[in-house]
Biotite code that builds the C-alpha atoms (Angstrom):
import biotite.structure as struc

atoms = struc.array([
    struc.Atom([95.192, 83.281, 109.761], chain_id="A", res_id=1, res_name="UNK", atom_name="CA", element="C"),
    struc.Atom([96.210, 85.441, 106.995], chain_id="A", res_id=2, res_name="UNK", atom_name="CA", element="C"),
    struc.Atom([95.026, 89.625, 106.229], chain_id="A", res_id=3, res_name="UNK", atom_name="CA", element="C"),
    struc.Atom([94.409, 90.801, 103.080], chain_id="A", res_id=4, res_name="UNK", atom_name="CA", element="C"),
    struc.Atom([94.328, 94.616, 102.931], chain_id="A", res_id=5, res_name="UNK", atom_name="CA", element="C"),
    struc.Atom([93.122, 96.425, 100.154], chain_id="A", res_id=6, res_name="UNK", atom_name="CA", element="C"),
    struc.Atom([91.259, 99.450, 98.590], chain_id="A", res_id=7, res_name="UNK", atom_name="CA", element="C"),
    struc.Atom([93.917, 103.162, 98.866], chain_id="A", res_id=8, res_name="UNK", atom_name="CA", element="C"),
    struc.Atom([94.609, 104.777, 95.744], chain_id="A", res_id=9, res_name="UNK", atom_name="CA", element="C"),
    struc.Atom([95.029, 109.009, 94.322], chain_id="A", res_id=10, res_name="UNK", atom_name="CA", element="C"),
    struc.Atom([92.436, 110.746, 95.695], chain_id="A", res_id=11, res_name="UNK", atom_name="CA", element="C"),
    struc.Atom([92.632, 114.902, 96.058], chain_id="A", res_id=12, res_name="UNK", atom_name="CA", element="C"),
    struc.Atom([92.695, 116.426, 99.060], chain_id="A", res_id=13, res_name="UNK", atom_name="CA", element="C"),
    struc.Atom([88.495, 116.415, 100.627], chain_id="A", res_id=14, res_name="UNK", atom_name="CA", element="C"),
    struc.Atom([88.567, 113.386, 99.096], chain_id="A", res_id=15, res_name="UNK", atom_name="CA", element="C"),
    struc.Atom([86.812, 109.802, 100.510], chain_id="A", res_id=16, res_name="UNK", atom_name="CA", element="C"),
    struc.Atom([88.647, 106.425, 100.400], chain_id="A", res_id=17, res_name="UNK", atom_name="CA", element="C"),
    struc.Atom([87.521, 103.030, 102.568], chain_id="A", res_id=18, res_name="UNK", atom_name="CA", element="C"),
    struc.Atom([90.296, 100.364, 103.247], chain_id="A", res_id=19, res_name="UNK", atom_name="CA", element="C"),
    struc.Atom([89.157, 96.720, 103.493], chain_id="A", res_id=20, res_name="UNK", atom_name="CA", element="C"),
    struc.Atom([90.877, 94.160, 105.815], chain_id="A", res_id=21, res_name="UNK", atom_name="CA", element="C"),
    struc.Atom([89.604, 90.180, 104.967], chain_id="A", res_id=22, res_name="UNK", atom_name="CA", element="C"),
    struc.Atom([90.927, 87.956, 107.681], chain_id="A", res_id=23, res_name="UNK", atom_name="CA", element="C"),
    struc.Atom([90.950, 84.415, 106.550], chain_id="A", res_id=24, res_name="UNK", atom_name="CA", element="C"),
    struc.Atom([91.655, 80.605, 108.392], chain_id="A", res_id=25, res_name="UNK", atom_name="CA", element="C"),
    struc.Atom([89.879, 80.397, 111.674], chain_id="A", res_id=26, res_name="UNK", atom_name="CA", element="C"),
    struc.Atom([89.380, 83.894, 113.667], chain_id="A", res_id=27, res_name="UNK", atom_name="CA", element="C"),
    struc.Atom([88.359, 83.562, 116.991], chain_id="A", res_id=28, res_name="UNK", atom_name="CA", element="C"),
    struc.Atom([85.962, 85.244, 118.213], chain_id="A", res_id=29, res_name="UNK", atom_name="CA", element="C"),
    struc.Atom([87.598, 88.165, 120.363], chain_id="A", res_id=30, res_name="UNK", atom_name="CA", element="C"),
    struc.Atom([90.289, 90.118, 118.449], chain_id="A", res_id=31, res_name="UNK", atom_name="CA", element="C"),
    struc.Atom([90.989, 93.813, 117.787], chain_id="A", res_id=32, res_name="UNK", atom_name="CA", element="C"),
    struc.Atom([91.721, 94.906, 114.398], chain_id="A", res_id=33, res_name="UNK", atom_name="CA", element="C"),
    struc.Atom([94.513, 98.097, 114.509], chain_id="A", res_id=34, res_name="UNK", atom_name="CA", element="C"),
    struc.Atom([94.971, 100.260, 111.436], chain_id="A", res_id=35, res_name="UNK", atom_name="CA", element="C"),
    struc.Atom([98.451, 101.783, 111.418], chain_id="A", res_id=36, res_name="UNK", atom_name="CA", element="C"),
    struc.Atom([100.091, 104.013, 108.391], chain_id="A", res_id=37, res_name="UNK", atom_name="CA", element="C"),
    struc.Atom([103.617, 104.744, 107.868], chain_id="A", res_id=38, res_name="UNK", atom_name="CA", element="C"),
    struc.Atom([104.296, 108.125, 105.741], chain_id="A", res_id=39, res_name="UNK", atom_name="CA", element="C"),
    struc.Atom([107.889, 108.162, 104.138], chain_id="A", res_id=40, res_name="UNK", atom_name="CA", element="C"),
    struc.Atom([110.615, 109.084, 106.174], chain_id="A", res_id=41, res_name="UNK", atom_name="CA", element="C"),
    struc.Atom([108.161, 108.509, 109.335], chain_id="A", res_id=42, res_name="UNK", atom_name="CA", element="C"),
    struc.Atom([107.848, 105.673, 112.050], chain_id="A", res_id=43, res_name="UNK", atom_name="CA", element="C"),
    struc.Atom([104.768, 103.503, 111.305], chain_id="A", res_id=44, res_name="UNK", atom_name="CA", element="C"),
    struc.Atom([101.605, 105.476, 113.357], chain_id="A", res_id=45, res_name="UNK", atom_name="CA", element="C"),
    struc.Atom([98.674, 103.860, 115.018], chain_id="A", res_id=46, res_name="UNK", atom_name="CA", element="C"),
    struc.Atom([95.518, 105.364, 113.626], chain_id="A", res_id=47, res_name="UNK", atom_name="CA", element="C"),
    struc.Atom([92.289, 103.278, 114.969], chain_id="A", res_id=48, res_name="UNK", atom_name="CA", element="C"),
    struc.Atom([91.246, 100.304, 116.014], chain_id="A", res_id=49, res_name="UNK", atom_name="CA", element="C"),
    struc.Atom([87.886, 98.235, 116.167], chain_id="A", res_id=50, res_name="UNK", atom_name="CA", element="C"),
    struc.Atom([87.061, 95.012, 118.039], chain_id="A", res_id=51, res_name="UNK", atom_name="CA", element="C"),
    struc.Atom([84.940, 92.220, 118.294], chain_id="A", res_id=52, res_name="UNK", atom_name="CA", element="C"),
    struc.Atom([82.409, 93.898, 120.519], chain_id="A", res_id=53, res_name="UNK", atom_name="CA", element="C"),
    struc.Atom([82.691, 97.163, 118.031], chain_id="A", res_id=54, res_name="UNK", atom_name="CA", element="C"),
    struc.Atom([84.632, 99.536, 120.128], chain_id="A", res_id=55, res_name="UNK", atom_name="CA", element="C"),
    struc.Atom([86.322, 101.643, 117.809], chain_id="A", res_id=56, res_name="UNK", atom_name="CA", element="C"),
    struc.Atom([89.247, 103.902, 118.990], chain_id="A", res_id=57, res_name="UNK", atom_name="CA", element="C"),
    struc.Atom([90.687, 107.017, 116.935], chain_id="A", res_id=58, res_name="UNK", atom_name="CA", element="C"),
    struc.Atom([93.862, 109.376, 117.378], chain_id="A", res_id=59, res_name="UNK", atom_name="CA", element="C"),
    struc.Atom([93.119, 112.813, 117.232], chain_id="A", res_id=60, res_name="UNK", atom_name="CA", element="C"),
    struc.Atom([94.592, 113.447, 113.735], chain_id="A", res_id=61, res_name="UNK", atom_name="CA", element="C"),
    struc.Atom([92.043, 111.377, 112.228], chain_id="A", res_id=62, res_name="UNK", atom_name="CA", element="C"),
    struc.Atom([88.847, 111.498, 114.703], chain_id="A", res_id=63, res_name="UNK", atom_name="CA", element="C"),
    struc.Atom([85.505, 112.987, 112.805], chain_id="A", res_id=64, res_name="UNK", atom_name="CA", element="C"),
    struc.Atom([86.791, 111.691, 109.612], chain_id="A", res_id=65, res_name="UNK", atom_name="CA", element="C"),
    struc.Atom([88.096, 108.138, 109.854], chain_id="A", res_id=66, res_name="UNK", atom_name="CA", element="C"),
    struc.Atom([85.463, 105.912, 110.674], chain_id="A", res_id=67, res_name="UNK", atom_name="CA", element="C"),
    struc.Atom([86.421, 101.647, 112.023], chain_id="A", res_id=68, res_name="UNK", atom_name="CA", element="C"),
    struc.Atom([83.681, 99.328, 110.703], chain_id="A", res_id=69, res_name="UNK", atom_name="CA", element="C"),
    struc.Atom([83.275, 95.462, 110.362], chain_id="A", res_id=70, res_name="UNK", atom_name="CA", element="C"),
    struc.Atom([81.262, 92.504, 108.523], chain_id="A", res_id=71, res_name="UNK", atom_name="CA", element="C"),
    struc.Atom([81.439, 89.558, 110.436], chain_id="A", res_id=72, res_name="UNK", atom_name="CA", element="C"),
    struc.Atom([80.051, 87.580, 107.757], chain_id="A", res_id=73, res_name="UNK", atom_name="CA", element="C"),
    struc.Atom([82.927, 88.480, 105.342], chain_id="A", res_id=74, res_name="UNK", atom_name="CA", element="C"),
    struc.Atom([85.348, 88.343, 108.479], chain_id="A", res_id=75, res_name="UNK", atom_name="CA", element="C"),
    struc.Atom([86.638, 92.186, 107.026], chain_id="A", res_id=76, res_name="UNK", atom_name="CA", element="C"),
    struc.Atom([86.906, 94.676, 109.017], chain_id="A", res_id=77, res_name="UNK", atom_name="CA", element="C"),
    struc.Atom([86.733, 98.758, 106.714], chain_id="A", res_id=78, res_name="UNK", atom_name="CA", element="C"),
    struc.Atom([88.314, 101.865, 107.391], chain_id="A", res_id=79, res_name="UNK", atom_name="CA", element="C"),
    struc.Atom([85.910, 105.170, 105.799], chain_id="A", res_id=80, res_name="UNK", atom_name="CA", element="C"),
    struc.Atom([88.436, 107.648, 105.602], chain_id="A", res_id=81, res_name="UNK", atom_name="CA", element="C"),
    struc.Atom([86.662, 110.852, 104.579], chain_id="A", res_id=82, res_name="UNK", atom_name="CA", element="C"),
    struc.Atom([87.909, 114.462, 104.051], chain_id="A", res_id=83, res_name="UNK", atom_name="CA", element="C"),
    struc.Atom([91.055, 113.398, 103.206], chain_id="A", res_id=84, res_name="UNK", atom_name="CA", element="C"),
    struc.Atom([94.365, 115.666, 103.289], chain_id="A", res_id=85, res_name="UNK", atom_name="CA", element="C"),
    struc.Atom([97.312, 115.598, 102.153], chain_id="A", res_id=86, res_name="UNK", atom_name="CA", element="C"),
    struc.Atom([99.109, 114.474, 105.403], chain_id="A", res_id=87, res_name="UNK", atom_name="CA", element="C"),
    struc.Atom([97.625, 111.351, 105.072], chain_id="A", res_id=88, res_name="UNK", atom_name="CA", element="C"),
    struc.Atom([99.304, 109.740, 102.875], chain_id="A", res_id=89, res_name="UNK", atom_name="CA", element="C"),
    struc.Atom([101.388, 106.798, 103.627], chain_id="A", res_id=90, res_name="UNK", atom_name="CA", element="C"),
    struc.Atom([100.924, 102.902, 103.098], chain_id="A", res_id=91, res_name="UNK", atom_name="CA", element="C"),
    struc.Atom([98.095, 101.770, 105.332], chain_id="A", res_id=92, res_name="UNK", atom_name="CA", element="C"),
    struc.Atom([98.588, 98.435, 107.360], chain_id="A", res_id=93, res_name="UNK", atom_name="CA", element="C"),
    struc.Atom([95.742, 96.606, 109.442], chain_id="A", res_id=94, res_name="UNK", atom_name="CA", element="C"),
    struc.Atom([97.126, 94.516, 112.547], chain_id="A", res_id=95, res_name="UNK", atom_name="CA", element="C"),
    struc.Atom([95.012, 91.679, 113.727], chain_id="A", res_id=96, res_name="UNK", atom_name="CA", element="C"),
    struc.Atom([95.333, 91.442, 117.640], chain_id="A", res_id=97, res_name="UNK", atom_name="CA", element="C"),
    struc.Atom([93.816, 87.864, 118.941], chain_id="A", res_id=98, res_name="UNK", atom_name="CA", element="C"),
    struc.Atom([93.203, 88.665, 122.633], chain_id="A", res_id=99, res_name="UNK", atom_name="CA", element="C"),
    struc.Atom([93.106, 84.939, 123.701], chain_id="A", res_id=100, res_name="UNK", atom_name="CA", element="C"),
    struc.Atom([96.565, 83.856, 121.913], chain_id="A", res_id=101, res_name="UNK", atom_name="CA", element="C"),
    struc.Atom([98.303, 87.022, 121.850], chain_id="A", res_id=102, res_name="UNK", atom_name="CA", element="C"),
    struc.Atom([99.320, 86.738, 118.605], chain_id="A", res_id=103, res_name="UNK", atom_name="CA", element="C"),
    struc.Atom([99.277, 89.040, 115.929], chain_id="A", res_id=104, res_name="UNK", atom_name="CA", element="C"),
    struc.Atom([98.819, 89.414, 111.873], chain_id="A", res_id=105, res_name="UNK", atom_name="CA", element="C"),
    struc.Atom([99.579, 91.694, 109.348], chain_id="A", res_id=106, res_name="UNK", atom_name="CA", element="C"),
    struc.Atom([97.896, 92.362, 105.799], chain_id="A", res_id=107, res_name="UNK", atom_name="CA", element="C"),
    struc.Atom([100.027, 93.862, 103.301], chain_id="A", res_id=108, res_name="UNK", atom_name="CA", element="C"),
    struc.Atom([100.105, 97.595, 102.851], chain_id="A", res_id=109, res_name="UNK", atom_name="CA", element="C"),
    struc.Atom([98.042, 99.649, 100.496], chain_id="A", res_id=110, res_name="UNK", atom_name="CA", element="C"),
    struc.Atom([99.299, 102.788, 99.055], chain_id="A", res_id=111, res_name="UNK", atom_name="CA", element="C"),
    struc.Atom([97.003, 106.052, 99.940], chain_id="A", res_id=112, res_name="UNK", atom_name="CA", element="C"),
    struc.Atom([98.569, 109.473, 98.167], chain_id="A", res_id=113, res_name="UNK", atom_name="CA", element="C"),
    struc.Atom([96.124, 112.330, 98.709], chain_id="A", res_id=114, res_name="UNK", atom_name="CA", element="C"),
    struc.Atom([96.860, 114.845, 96.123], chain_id="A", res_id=115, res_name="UNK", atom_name="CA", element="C"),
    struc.Atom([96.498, 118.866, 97.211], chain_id="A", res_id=116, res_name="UNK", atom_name="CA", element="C"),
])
């Protein structure tokens, strides 16, 4: 299995960006998908989550204006991140959490910088 994570950029601050997350190879069918971010000089953050059955999860620093999605025909898995600020930027990393195996996959980061 192998994450592809793409889709941050400059945006100003009220600003909308969505992240993408493609898994590839074979994906089972129960999994949780967790979106972390990791701001410099800061530990790497769990933001939200999403699973196979759509349960979404958000910390409080993001809840109302991130918003977990998926496509199980494109086997991606978006993150709307709306009203942006300038807190949060960081690189943005999506997890892939098989439930079955235990094991776990990482995309590649993608640069968000929220200008004020």
């Amino acid at each position: 299995v192998q994450l592809q994570a793409w889709g941050g950029g400059l945006v100003r601050a009220g600003g909308s960006l969505r992240l993408s997350c493609e898994a590839s190879g074979n994906v089972p069918n129960t999994w949780r998908v967790r979106w972390y971010r990791q701001a410099p000089g800061k530990m790497r953050e769990y933001i939200a989550s999403i699973d196979n059955r759509n349960i979404t999860d958000y910390v409080d620093s993001v809840k109302g204006r991130f918003t977990c999605s998926k496509d199980n025909a494109q086997n991606t898995v978006y993150l709307q991140m709306n009203n942006l600020k300038p807190d949060d930027t960081a690189v943005y990393y999506c997890n892939l959490f098989l439930l079955l195996s235990m094991e776990n996959y990482w995309g590649q980061g993608t640069q968000v910088t929220v200008s004020s």
